[in-house]
N, C-alpha and C positions, 0 to 999 in steps of 0.2 A: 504494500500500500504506500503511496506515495503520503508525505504528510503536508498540510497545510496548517503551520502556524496561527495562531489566534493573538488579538493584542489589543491590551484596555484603553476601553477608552476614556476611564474615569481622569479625574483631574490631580490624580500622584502619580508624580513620574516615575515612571522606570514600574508601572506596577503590575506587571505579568511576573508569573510566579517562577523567581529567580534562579530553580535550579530543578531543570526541567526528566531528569535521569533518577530522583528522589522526591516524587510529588503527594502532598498530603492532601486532603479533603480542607486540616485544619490552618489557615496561612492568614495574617493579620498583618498586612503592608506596614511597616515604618518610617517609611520614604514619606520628604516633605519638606516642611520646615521645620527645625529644629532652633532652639537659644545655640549661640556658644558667644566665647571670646576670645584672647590671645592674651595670657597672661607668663611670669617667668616661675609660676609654682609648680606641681607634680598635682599638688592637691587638687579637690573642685572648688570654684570659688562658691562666694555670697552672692554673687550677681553673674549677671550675664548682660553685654551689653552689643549684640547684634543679632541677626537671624540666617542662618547659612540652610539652604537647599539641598538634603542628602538626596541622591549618592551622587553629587557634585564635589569635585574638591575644590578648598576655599582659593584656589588661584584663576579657577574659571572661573568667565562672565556668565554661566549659567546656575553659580552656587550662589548670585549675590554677592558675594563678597569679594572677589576679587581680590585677593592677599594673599601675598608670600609665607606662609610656616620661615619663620627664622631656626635655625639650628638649639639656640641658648633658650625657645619658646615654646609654649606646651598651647596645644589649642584646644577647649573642654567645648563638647559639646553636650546640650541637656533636651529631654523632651518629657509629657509626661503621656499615659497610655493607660486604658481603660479595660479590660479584654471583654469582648461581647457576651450575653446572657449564654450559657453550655459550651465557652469555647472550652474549659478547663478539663480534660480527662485524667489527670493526673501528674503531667510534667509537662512545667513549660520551658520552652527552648528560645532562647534568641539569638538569630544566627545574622553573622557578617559578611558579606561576598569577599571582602576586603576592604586593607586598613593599613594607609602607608605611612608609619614605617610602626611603630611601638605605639602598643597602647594598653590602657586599664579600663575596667569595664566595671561600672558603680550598678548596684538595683536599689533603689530605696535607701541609698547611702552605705549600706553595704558595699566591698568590693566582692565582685563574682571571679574574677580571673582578669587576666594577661594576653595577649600576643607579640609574638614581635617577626619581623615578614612582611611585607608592601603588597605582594600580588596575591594570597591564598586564603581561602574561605577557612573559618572559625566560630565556635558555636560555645554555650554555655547552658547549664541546666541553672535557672533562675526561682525554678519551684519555691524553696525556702525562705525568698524573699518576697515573695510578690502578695500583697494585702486585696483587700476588700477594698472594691472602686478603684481610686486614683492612682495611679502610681510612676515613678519617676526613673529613666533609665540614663544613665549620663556616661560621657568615654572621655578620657584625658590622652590627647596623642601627640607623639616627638619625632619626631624627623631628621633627619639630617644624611640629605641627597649626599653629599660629599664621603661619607662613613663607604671606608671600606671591607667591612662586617656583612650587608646586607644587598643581596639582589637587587640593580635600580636603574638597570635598562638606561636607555638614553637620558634621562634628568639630569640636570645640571642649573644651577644658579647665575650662571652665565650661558644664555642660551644664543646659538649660532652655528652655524653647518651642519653638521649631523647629531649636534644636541640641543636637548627643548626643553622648556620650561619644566621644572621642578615641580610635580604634583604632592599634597600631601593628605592625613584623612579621608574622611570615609568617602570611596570614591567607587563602592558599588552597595547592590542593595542592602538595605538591615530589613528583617522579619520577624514575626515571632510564631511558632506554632506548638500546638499541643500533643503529647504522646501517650501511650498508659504508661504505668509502670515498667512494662517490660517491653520494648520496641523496638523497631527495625532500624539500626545506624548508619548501615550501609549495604552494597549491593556491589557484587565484583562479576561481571559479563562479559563470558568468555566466546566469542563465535568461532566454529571453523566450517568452514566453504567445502572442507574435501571430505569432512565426515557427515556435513548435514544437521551439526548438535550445537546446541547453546549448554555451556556452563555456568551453572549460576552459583555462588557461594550467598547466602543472605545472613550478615552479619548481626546480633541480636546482643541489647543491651537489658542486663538487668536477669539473665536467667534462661535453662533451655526451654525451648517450644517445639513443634512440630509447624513447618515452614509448608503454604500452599502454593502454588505460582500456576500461572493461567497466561498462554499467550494467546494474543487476537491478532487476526488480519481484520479491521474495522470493529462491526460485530458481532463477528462468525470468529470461534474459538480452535485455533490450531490442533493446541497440547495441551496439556495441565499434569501437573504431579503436584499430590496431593499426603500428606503426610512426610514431606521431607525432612534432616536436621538440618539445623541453624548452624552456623558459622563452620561449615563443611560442604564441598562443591560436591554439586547433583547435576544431573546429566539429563536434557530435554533431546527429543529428536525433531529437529524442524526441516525433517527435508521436504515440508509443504510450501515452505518459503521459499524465493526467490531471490535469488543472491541482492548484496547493494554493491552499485558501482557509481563512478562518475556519470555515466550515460543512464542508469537506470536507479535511484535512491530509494531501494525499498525498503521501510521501517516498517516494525511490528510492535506494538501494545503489550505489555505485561502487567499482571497485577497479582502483587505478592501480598501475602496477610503471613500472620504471625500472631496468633493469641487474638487479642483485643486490637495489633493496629496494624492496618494497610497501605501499602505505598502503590505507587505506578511509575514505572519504567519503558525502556522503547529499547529496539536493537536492530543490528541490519547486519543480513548472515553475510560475513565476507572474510579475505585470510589477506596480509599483504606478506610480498617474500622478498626474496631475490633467486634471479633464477639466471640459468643458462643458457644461448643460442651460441652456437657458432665460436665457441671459445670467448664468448663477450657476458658482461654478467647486465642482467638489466632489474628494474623494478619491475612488480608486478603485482596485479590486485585479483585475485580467483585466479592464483595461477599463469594469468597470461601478461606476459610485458605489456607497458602502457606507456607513452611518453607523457610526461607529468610538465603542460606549461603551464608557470604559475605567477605570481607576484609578488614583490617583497612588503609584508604587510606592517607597519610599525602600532598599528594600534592609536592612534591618534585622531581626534572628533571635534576639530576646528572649536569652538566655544565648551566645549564640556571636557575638550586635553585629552583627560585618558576615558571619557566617559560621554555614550552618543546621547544625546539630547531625547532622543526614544528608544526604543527597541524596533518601531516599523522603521524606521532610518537605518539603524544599524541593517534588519533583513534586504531593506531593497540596497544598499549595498552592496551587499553579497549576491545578489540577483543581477546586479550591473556587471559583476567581474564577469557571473556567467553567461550572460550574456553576449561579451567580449570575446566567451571563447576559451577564455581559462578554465581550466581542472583541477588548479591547487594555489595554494597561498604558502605561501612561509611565514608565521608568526612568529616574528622580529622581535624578541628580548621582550615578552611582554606574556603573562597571562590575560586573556581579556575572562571576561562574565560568561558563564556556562552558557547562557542564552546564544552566547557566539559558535559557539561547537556547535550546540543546537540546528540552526539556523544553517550553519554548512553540512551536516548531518542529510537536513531537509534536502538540499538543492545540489547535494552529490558535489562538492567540492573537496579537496585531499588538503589534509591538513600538513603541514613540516612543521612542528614546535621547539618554539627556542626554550633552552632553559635560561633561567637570568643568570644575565652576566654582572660581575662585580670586582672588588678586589681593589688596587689601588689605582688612580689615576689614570686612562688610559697611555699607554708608554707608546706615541705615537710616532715619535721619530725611529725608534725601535720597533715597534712592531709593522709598520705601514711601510718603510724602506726594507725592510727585509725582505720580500721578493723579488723586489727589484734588484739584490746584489747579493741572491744566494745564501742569505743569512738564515741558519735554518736552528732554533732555540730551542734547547732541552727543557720541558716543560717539568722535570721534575726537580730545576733549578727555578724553586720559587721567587726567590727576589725580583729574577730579569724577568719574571711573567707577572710580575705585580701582584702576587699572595704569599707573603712571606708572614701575614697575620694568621697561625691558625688556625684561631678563631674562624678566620672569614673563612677559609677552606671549610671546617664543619659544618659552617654556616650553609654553604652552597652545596654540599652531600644533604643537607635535610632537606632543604627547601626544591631540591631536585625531586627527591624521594616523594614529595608532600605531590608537586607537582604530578606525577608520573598518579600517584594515588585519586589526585582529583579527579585527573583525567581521562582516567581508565576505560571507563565505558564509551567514551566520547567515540562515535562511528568512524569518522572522517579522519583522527587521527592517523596518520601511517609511518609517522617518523619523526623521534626525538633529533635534536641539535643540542650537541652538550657544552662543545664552546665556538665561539665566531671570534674569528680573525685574531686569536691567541689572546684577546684580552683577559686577563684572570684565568687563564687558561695552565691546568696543573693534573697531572698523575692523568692524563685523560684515557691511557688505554686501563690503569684499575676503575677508575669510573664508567667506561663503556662497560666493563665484567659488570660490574656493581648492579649498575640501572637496567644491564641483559636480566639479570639474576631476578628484578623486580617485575620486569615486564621484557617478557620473550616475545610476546608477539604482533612487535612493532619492529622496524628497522633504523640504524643508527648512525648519523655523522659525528663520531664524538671529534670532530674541528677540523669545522667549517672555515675555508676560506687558503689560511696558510696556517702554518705551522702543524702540520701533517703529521702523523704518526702510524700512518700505516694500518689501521685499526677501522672497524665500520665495516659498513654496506658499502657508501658513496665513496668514490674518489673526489673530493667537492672541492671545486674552482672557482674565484672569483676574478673576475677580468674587466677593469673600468684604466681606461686611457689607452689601452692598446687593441691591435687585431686579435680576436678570438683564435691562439691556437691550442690543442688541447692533448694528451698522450693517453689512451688507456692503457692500465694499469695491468690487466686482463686479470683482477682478482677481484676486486671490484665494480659497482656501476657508475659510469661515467655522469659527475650532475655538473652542471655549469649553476652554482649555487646563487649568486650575484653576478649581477653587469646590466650595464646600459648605463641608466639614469642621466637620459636625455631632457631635457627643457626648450623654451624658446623665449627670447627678448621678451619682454613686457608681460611674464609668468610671475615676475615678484619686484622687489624694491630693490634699492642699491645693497644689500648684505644678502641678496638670493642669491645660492647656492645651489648648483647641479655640475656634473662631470663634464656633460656637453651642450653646448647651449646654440641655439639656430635663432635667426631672423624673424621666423613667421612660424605659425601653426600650421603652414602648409609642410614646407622643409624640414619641420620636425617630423610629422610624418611619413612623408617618403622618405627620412633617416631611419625610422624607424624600420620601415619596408626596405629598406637595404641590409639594415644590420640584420635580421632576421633569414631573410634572401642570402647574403651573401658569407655570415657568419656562421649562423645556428644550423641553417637545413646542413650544409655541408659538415660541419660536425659531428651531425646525426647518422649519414649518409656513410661518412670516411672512418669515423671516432667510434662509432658506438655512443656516440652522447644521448642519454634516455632521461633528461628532467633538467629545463631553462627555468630559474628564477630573475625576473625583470625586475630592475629598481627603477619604480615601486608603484606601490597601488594607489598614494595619493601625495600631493601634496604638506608637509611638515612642515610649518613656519615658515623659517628661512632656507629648507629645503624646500626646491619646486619642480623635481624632478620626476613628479607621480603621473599618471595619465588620467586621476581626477584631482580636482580642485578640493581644498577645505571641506569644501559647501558641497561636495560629490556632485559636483558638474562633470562630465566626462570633456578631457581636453584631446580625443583622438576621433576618429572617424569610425565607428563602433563595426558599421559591415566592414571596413578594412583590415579592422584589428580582427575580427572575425577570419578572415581570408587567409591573414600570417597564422594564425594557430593553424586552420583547419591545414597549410600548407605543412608546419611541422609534424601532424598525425599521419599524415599519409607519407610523408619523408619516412616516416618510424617504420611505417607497417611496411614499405619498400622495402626497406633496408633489414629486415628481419627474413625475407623471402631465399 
């Protein structure tokens, strides 16, 4: 069944139910206006003296507030919350999408807990706090973009060329919902394509049950097993389903009960590999090579930074790529909102995920001339890779782990990215073991770009300023990871930044229709090259190298860009013959 998205239209933003793979009946938006202020305590104050917009951060023009989080400054925010007549079954939860960077989490002046992490969901059991009628939930959070401890993607406090504005707090959804005592906390979904079976582990808090699960095509009922246990994988057979692919996204319906509580799930039966033709190694999804064009995504939402002004915004974006012709994205140093997976789940697009990058100051003259003169950096020599703090190394084994955990189910995923262009870049073939170990059935560039280590699926390239030429490795599949990032005159201001910049909108695109023509098909053709990432999919600040605008205006000629893909799939399929 193909799925069709639904999206509110009530008047709080962002309030389609944030985490679409773990769905309750019970869900009480918190999205809105909230108090806060910017004070230099840890505490919550006495007062509050502004109104900030969640899940906006207060540096957007769409949180109101518009300010910077100072490093030395704690920003508190307060609301207060009622819960509906029978919402309470016995535990209430209130969960975070995310929260950049550190924070503490008050109930009724109580503290409930802690996180610390910028990009990954978070939750608290609130039950023993929460009174009769009114009640108050408040968060105290610290920041500091420049810490080289923590995951933080392109932010920077000095924002220009390939870094942007500094985001901080809550900058995706908050909710609250109710559970019984003994509840479903998670859900681990295993598909494979060659055996026809979904695995399902349903992970159980508070005590064992006997675990039911029901899959649907609409609603006409596949399978079901009925007495299963809890927090131990059980075994469905769906070979009534129909694979998902890029060309065909088919999702199915699950509904798991456990005791007293029910969730609802979705899955789409597929395997991704790498495989063999011809002495050449390619990707492949159900078994069969596919050439993967995609675009480099930074996650960036013109007025809301790290956070889209809606959720149908955020869809028909992802409907524009496809549109275009593309099949995949590379998510660039960024977790976005489940909703996003989601959403590319739906419309058959392949996901590349970055994990964040961090560590200490990008080492740019060091890292960036190094291809260029052969300089090739032992990554298990921390200093020259910019993690010589522990700390930050542990830091980025968790927040990988955490990642890889969120995102598990997510359809469209098909391939972690552990480091880009050696920045914080360290021990990456024990980290490829490590994150195999957690997740086998996904494929892996553990470092992307340069500073190679022979380890991975891809042999991944990145090539801006020169002719595309490329070696395969013949142990690996050949990915042209980054390149292009083309522009045109009067795409931005005197500090707009792109690699190559042309006269007109016209020029730019038959640049484009060259480089593609005259770089990529032969690649594909000569090399074995099976998956082009273009930089990029939109617009960044003072980056104006995307082929949409901020505002997701499309700045290319859409049947055109149409024509160059459709020319690189059938280059593939040629070249496989």
């Amino acid at each position: 069944m193909i799925f069709q998205p639904d999206f509110d239209d009530s008047s709080i933003p962002l309030a389609e139910y944030p985490r679409p793979q773990l769905r309750r009946d019970s869900y009480l938006s918190l999205n809105g206006e909230w108090d806060c202020t910017f004070c230099s305590s840890a505490q919550p104050p006495k007062s509050y003296d502004c109104k900030i917009i969640v899940p906006f951060s207060p540096e957007s023009p769409l949180s109101g507030v518009n300010r910077q989080l100072k490093p030395d400054e704690y920003l508190h925010y307060k609301r207060t919350f009622t819960l509906p007549q029978d919402f309470n079954r016995g535990r209430i939860i209130v969960n975070f999408g995310a929260c950049d960077q550190r924070c503490k989490v008050y109930c009724n002046d109580t503290e409930v807990g802690g996180h610390e992490g910028g990009y990954l969901p978070f939750s608290f059991d609130i039950t023993p706090h929460i009174r009769e009628g009114e009640n108050t939930l408040c968060v105290a959070v610290a920041d500091d973009a420049s810490s080289d401890v923590y995951g933080r993607g392109k932010q920077s406090y000095t924002r220009g060329g390939i870094w942007y504005t500094a985001i901080s707090g809550l900058w995706q959804s908050v909710w609250l919902e109710s559970v019984p005592q003994i509840y479903i906390k998670n859900l681990q979904l295993v598909p494979d394509y060659a055996s026809n079976t979904l695995s399902v582990t349903v992970f159980c808090d508070g005590g064992e049950r006997p675990v039911n699960c029901t899959v649907y095509d609409g609603e006409n009922v596949i399978c079901s097993r009925v007495g299963a246990s809890c927090n131990s994988p059980f075994t469905l057979d769906v070979s009534a389903c129909k694979p998902w692919s890029p060309d065909s996204p088919e999702l199915y319906s699950l509904k798991i009960t456990c005791g007293d509580d029910a969730v609802y799930s979705y899955f789409g039966l597929r395997t991704f590999s790498r495989v063999q033709r011809g002495g050449r190694h390619y990707l492949a999804v159900n078994g069969q090579p596919i050439f993967q064009s995609g675009l480099l995504d930074q996650g960036y939402w013109g007025k809301g930074i790290y956070t889209p002004a809606t959720n149908a915004e955020m869809y028909n974006c992802l409907k524009q790529v496809k549109a275009l012709g593309f099949n995949m994205l590379r998510k660039h140093i960024k977790v976005e909102p489940l909703l996003w997976y989601y959403y590319c789940d739906v419309l058959g697009i392949l996901v590349w995920q970055d994990m964040l990058n961090g560590g200490e100051r990008y080492l740019k003259r060091r890292l960036n001339l190094g291809p260029f003169i052969n300089l090739h950096l032992n990554d298990k020599n921390y200093k020259s890779m910019g993690r010589a703090n522990e700390l930050s190394r542990r830091q980025y084994a968790a927040e990988a782990e955490q990642t890889i955990s969120t995102l598990f189910n997510c359809v469209s995923i098909c391939l972690w990215t552990l480091f880009n262009e050696g920045w914080g870049q360290f021990d990456s073939l024990d980290m490829w073991n490590k994150m195999r170990a957690l997740d086998s059935t996904r494929l892996y560039d553990p470092a992307s770009g340069w500073q190679d280590t022979g380890g991975g699926d891809v042999n991944s390239k990145h090539v801006y300023f020169k002719k595309i030429r490329l070696k395969n490795d013949g142990k690996r599949a050949l990915a042209l990871t980054e390149f292009g990032g083309y522009s045109y005159s009067g795409a931005g201001g005197k500090k707009a930044f792109s690699y190559r910049n042309f006269s007109s909108p016209q020029k730019f695109m038959r640049a484009l229709e060259r480089l593609y023509k005259k770089q990529v098909v032969p690649a594909i053709v000569n090399d074995g090259l099976c998956a082009a990432v273009y930089t990029q999919l939109s617009d960044v600040e003072d980056e104006v190298n995307g082929l949409f605008t901020p505002d997701w205006r499309c700045k290319v000629d859409a049947q055109s860009m149409r024509k160059i893909n459709e020319s690189l799939y059938s280059a593939f399929l040629g070249s496989l013959k």
